[in-house]
VOBA-1610 file (N, C-alpha, C; in pm, whole numbers, padded with zeros to 5 digits, always signed):
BEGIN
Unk+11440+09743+08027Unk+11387+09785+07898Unk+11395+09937+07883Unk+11392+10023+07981Unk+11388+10169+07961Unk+11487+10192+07966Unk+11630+10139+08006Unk+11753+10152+07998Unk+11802+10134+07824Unk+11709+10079+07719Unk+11764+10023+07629Unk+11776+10176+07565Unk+11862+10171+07423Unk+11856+10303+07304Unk+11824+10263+07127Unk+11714+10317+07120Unk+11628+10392+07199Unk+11553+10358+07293Unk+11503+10445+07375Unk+11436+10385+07469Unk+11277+10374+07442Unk+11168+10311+07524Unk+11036+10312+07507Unk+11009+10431+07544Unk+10852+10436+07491Unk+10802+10535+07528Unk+10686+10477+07638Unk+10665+10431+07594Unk+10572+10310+07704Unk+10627+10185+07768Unk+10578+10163+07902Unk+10615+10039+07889Unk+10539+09921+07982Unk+10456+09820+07958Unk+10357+09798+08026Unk+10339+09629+08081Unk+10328+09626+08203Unk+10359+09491+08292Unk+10206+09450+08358Unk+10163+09319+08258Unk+10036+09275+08332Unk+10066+09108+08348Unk+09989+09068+08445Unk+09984+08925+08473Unk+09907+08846+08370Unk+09969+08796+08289Unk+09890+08653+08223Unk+09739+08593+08302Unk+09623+08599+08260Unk+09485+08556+08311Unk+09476+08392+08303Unk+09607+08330+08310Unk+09547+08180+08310Unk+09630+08086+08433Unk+09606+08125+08532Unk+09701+08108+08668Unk+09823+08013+08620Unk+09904+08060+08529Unk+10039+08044+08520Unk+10162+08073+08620Unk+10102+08223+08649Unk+10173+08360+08679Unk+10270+08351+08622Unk+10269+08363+08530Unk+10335+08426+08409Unk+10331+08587+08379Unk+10436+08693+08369Unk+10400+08840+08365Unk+10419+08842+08197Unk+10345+08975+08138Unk+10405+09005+08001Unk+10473+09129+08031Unk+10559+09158+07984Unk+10640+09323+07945Unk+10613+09300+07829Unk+10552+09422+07786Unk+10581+09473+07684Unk+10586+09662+07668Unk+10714+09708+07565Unk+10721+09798+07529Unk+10700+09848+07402Unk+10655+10025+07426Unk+10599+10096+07336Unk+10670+10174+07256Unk+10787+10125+07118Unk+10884+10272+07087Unk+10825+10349+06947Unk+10909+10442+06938Unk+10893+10540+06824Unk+10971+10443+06708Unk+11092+10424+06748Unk+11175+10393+06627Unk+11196+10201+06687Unk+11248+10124+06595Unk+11231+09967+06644Unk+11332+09999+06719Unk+11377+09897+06794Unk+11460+09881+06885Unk+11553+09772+06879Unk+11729+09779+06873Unk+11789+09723+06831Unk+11746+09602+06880Unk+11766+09472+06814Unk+11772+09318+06773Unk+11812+09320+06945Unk+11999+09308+06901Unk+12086+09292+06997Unk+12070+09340+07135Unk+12029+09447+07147Unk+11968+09489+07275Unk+11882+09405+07357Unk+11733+09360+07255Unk+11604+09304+07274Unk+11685+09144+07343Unk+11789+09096+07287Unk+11848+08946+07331Unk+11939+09004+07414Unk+11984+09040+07427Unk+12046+09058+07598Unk+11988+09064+07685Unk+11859+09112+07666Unk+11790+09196+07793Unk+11740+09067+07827Unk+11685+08977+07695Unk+11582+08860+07795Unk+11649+08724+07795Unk+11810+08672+07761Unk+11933+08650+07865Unk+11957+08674+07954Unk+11962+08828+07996Unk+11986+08850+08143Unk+11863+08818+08244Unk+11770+08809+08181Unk+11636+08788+08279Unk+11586+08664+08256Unk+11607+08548+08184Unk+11562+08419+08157Unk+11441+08413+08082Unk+11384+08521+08021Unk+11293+08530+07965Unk+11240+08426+07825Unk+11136+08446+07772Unk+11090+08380+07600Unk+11125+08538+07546Unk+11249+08524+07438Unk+11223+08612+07345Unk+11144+08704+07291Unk+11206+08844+07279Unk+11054+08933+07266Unk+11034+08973+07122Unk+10936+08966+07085Unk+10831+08957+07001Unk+10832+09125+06929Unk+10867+09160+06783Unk+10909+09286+06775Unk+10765+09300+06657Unk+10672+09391+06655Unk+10590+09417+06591Unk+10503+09540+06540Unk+10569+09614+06444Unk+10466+09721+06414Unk+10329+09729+06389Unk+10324+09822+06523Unk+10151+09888+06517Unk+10107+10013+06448Unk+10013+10006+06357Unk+09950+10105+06296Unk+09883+10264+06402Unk+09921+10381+06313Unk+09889+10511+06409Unk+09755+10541+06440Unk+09740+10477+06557Unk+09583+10491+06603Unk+09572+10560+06770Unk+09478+10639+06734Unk+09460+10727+06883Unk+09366+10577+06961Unk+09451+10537+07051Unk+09396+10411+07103Unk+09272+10430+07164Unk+09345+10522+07281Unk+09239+10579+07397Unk+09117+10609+07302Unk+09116+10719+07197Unk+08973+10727+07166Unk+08881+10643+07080Unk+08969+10532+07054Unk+08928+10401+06990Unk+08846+10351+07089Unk+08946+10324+07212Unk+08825+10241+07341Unk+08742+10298+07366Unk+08712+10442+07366Unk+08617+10494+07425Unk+08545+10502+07352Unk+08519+10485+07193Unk+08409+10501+07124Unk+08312+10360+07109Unk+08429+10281+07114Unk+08386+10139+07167Unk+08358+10053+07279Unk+08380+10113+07395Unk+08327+10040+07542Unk+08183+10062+07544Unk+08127+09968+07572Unk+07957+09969+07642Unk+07975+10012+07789Unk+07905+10077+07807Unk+07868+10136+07933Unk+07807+09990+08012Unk+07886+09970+08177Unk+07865+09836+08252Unk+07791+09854+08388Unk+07659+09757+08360Unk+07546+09773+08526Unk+07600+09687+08592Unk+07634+09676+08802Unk+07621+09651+08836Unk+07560+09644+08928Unk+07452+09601+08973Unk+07337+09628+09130Unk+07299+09761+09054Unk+07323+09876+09135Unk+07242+09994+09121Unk+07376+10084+09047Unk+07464+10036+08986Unk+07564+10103+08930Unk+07579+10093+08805Unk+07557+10238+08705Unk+07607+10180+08573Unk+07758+10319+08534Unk+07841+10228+08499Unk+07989+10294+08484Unk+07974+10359+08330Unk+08021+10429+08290Unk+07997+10487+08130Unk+08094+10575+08078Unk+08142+10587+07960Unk+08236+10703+07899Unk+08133+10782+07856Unk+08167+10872+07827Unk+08111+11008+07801Unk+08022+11015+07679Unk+08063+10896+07577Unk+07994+10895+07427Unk+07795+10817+07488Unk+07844+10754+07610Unk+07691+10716+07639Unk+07603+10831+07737Unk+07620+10883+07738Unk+07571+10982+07844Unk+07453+11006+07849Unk+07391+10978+07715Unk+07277+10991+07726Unk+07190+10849+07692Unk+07268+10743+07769Unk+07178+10611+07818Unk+07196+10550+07906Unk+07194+10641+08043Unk+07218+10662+08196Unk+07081+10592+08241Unk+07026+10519+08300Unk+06885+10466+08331Unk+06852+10570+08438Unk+06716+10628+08455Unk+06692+10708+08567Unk+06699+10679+08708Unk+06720+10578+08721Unk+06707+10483+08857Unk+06856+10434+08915Unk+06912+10449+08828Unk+07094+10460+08828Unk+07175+10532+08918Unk+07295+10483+08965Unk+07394+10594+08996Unk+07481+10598+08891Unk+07485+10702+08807Unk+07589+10693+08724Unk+07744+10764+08780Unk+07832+10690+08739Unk+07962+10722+08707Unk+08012+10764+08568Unk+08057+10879+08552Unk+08135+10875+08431Unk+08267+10860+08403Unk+08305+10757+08350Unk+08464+10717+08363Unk+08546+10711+08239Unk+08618+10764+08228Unk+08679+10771+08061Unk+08768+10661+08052Unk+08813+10550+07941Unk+08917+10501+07939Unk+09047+10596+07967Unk+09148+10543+08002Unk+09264+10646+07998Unk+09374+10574+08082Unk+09502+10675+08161Unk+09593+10578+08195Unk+09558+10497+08312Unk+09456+10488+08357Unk+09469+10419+08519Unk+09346+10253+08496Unk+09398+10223+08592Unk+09277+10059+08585Unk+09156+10140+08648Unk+09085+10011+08607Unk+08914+10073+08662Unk+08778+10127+08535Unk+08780+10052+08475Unk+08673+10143+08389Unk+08513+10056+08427Unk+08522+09943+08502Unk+08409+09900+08534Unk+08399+09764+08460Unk+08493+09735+08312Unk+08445+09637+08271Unk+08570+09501+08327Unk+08659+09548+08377Unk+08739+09428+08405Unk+08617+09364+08555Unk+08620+09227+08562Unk+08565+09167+08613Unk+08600+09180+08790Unk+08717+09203+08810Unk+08764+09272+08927Unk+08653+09402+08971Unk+08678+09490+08899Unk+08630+09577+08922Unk+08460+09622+08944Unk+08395+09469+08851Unk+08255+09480+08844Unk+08200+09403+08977Unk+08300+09262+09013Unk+08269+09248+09160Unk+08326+09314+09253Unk+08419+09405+09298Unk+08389+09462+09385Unk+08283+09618+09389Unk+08160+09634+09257Unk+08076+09702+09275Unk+07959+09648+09314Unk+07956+09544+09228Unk+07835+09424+09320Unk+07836+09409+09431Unk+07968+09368+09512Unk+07946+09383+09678Unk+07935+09475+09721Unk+07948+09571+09634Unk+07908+09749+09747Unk+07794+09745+09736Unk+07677+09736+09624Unk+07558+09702+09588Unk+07521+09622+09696Unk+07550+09535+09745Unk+07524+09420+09759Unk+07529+09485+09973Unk+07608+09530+10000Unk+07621+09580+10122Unk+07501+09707+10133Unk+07498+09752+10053Unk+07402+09911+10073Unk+07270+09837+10073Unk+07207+09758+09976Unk+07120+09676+10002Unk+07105+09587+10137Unk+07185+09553+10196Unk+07190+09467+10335Unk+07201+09538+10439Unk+07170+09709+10412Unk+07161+09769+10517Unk+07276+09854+10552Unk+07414+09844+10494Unk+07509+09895+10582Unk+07518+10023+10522Unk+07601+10087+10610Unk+07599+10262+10652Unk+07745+10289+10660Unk+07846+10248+10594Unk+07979+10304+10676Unk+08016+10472+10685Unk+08079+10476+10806Unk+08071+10649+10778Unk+08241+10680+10794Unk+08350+10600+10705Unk+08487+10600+10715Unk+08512+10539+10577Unk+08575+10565+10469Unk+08590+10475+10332Unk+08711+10476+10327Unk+08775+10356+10261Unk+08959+10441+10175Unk+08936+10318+10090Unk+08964+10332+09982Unk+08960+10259+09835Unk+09100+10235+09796Unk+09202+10207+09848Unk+09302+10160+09854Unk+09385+10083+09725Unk+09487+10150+09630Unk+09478+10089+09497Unk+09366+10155+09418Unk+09351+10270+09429Unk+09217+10343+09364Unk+09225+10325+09182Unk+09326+10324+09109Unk+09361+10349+08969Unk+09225+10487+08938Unk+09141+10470+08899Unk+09040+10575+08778Unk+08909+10613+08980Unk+08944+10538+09032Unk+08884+10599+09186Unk+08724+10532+09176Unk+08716+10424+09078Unk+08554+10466+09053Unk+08509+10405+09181Unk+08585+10317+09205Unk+08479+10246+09376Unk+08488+10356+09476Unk+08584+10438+09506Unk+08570+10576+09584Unk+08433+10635+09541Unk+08439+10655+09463Unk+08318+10730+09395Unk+08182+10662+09373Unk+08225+10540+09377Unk+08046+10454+09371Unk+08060+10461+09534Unk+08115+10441+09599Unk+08082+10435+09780Unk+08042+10653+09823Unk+08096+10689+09736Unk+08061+10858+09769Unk+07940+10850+09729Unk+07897+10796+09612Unk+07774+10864+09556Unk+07669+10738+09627Unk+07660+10652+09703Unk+07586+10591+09792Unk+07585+10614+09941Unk+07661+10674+09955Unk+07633+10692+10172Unk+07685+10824+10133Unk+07650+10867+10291Unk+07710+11009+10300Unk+07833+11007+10374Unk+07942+11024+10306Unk+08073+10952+10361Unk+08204+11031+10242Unk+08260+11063+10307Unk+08421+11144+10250Unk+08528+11042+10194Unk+08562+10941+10100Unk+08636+10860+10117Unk+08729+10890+10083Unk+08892+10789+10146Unk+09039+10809+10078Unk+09016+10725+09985Unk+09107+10811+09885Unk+09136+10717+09760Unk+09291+10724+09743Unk+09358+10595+09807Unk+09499+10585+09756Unk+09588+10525+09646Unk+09672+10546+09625Unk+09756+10491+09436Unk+09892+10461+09498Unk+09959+10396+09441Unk+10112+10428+09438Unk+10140+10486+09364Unk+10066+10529+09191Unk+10130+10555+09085Unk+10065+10746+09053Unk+10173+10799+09058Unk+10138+10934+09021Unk+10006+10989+08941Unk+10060+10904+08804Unk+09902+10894+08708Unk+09789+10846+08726Unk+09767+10735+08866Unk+09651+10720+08872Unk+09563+10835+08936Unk+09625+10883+09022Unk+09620+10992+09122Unk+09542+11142+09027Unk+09666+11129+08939Unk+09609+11204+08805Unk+09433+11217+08757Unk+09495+11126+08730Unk+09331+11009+08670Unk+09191+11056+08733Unk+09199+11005+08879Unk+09160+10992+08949Unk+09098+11129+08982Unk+09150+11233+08987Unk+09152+11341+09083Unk+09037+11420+08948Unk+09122+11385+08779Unk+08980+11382+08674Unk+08860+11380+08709Unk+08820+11232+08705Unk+08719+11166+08749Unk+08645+11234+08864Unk+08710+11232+08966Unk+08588+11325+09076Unk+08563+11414+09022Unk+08625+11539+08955Unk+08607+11671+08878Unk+08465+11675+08861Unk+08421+11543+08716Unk+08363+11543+08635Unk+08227+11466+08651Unk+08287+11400+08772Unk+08111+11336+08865Unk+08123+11452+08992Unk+08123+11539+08977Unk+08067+11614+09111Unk+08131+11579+09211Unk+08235+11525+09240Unk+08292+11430+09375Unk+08422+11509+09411Unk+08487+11622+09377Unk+08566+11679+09407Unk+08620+11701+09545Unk+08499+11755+09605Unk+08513+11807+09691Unk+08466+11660+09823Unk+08449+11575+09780Unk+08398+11443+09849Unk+08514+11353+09883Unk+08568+11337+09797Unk+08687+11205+09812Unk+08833+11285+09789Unk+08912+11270+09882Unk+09057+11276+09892Unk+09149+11193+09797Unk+09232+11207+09753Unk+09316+11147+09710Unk+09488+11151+09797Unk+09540+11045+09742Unk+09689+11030+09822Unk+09738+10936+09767Unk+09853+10993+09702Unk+10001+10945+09676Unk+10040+10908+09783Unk+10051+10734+09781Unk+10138+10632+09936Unk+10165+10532+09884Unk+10295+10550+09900Unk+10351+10410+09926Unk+10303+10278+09976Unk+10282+10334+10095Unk+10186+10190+10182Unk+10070+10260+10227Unk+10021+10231+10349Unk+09902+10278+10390Unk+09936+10309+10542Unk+10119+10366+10543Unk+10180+10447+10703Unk+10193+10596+10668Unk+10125+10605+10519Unk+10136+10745+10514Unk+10045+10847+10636Unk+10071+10943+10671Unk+10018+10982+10800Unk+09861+11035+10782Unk+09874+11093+10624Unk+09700+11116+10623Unk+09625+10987+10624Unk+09660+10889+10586Unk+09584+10793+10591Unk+09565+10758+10714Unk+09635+10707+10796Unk+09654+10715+10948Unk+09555+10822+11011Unk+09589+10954+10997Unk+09510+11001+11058Unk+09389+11030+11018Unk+09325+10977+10918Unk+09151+10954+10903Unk+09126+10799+10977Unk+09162+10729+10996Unk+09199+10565+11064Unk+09049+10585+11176Unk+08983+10505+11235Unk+08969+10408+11141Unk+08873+10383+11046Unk+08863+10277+10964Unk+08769+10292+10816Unk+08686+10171+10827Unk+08581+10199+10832Unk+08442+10062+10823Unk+08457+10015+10716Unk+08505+10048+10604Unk+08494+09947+10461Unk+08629+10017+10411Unk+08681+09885+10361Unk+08792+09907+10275Unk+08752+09848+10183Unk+08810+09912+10064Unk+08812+09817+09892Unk+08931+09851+09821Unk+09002+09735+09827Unk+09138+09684+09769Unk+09102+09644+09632Unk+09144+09651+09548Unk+09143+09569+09380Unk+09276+09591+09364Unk+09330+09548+09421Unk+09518+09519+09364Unk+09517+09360+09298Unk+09604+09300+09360Unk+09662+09164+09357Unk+09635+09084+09422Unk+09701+08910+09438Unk+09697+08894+09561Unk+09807+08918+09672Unk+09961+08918+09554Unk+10065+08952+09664Unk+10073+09084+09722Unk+09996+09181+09663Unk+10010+09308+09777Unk+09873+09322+09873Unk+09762+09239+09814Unk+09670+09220+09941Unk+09696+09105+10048Unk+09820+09027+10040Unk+09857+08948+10150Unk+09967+09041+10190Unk+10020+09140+10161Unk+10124+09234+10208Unk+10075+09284+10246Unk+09975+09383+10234Unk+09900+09480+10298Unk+09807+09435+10435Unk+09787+09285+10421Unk+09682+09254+10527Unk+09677+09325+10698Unk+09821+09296+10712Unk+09838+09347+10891Unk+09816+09482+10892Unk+09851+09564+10773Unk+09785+09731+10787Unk+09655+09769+10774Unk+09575+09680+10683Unk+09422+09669+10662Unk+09342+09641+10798Unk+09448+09528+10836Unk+09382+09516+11018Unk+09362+09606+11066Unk+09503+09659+11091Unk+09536+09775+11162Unk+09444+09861+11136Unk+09393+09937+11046Unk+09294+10031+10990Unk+09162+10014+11008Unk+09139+09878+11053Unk+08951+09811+11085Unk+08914+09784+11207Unk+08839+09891+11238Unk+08719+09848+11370Unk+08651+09731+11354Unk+08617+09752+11491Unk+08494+09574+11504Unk+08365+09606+11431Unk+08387+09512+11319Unk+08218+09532+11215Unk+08247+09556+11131Unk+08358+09600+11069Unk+08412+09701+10935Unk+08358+09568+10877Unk+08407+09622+10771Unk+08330+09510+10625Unk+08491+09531+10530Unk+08578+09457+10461Unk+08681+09478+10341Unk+08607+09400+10260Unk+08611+09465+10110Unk+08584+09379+09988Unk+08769+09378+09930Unk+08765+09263+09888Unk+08925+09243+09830Unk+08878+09184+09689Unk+08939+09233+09594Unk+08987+09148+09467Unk+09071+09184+09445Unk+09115+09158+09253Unk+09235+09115+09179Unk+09297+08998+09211Unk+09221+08938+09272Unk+09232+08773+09262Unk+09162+08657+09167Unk+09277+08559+09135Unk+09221+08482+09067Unk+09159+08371+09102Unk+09046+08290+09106Unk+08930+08156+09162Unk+09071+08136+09251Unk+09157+08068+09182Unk+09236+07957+09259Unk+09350+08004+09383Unk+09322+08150+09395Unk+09441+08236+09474Unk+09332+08296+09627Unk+09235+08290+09573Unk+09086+08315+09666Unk+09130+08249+09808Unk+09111+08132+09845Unk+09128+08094+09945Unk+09231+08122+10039Unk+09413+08149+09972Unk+09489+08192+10033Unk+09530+08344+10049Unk+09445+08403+10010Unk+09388+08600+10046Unk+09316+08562+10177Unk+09195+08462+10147Unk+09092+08451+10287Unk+09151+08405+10412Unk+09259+08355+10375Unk+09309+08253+10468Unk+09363+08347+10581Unk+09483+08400+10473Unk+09566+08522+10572Unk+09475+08617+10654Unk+09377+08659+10574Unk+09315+08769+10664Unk+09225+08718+10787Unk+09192+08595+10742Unk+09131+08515+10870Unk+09218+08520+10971Unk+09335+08478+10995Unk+09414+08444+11098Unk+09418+08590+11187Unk+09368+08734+11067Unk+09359+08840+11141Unk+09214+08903+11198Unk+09138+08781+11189Unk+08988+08815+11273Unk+08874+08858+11174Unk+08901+08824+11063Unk+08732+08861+10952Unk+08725+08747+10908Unk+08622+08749+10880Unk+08530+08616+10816Unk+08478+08659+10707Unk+08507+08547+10610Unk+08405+08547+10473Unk+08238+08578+10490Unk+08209+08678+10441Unk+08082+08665+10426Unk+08030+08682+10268Unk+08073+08672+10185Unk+08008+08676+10061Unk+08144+08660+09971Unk+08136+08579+09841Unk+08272+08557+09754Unk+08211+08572+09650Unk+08245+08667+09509Unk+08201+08650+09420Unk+08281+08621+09295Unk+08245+08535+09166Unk+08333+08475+09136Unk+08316+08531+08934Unk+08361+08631+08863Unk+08320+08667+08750Unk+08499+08618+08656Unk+08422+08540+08592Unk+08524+08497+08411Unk+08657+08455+08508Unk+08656+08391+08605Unk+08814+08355+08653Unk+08817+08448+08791Unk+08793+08547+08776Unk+08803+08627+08893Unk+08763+08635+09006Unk+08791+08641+09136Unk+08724+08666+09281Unk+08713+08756+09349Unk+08592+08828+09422Unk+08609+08893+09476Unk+08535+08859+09596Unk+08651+08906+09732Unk+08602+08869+09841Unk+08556+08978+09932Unk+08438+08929+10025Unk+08378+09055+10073Unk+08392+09007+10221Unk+08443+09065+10336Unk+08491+08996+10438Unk+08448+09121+10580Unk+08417+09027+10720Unk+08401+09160+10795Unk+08447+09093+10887Unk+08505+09209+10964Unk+08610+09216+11099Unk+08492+09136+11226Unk+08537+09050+11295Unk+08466+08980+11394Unk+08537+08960+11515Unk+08684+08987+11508Unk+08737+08984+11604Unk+08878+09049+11597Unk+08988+09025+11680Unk+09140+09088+11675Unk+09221+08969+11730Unk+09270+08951+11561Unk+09357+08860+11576Unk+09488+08872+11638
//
């Protein structure tokens, strides 16, 4: 699609929410985009025909942000900037702007793996090693900074989340708290050399959290705790499965609008 002329200016790949796995592309142009182009492209890829539709000139981003409700979970409430002043006193607030990266607190992914951090700080635990792995907007870096006293990595593959991200600490005080890193995988050497990490929190997928599993091992002492989502109910069991065979056990699954998130701790070496 970015090969086409004209080309997009956007162009954006999410998974269908109804365990099809089905992906959508869709692109963002200035001017329409030839017919003939649009049918070649999804010929060559076996695709359903794409769907050509003018959108009206709207500043999106500050559309969502005038419109998101600020989201509690456990002792966490996430917020854009227009709520700022309906922070509960008893709160950790985050301030998170819509913008280019995932993470604003309200995707269901993202709200269970704050519940299980909630949910761990309440049960006592202390980790003193973090990396938030798949960070997009960093906010679980930053809800695990602003609960223990702890430095966490926050890694991306994508330049802009990194971007994003590096925002966000700015503007909660966390600058100087959480790292960021552009990696590929998790053999980048800074990551490595902070190694090893008592809690990991993944919110990717499930095919790059069954890709990633043997490095997540690799990265966890005896006791660590991983919370995993971006899984869907029915994909749950075969995330748990794999990482079982690498020595953690389920200890808590939480399950919001379709979504799972699993909260798992190292018990042995597989």
């Amino acid at each position: 699609m970015e090969r086409l002329s004209p080309g997009p200016q956007g162009v954006c790949i999410l998974q269908i929410e109804d365990g099809s796995d089905l992906w959508e592309v869709a692109g963002y142009f200035a001017d329409r985009p030839e017919d003939v182009g649009l049918a070649l492209l999804a010929a060559s890829y076996a695709t359903k025909p794409f769907l050509v539709s003018e959108l009206s000139d709207t500043d999106w981003v500050a559309k969502v942000r005038r419109e998101l409700p600020p989201v509690e979970a456990g002792r966490f409430f996430v917020h854009g900037s227009h709520d700022a002043d309906r922070v509960p006193a008893d709160r950790v607030a985050l301030l998170v702007e819509a913008a280019m990266a995932f993470g604003t607190g309200h995707h269901a992914t993202t709200l269970g793996c704050l519940y299980a951090m909630d949910r761990l700080a309440c049960g006592g635990a202390s980790p003193t090693s973090v990396i938030d792995v798949g960070c997009g907007t960093a906010v679980l870096a930053m809800a695990a900074a602003s609960v223990w006293p702890v430095a966490p990595m926050a890694t991306d593959i994508d330049e802009v989340a990194i971007e994003v991200a590096e925002t966000n600490l700015r503007v909660n005080g966390l600058g100087n708290r959480v790292r960021c890193v552009l990696a590929a995988d998790l053999r980048h050497a800074e990551i490595v050399a902070r190694a090893p990490y008592d809690l990991v929190l993944a919110n990717i997928l499930k095919g790059p959290l069954i890709d990633l599993a043997p490095s997540i091992s690799g990265l966890s002492p005896q006791g660590a705790h991983v919370i995993l989502s971006g899984v869907l109910d029915d994909q749950a069991c075969d995330v748990r499965s794999v990482y079982e065979t690498l020595g953690f056990e389920e200890t808590h699954r939480d399950s919001l609008s379709g979504w799972t998130t699993l909260t798992l701790r190292r018990v042995r070496f597989g």
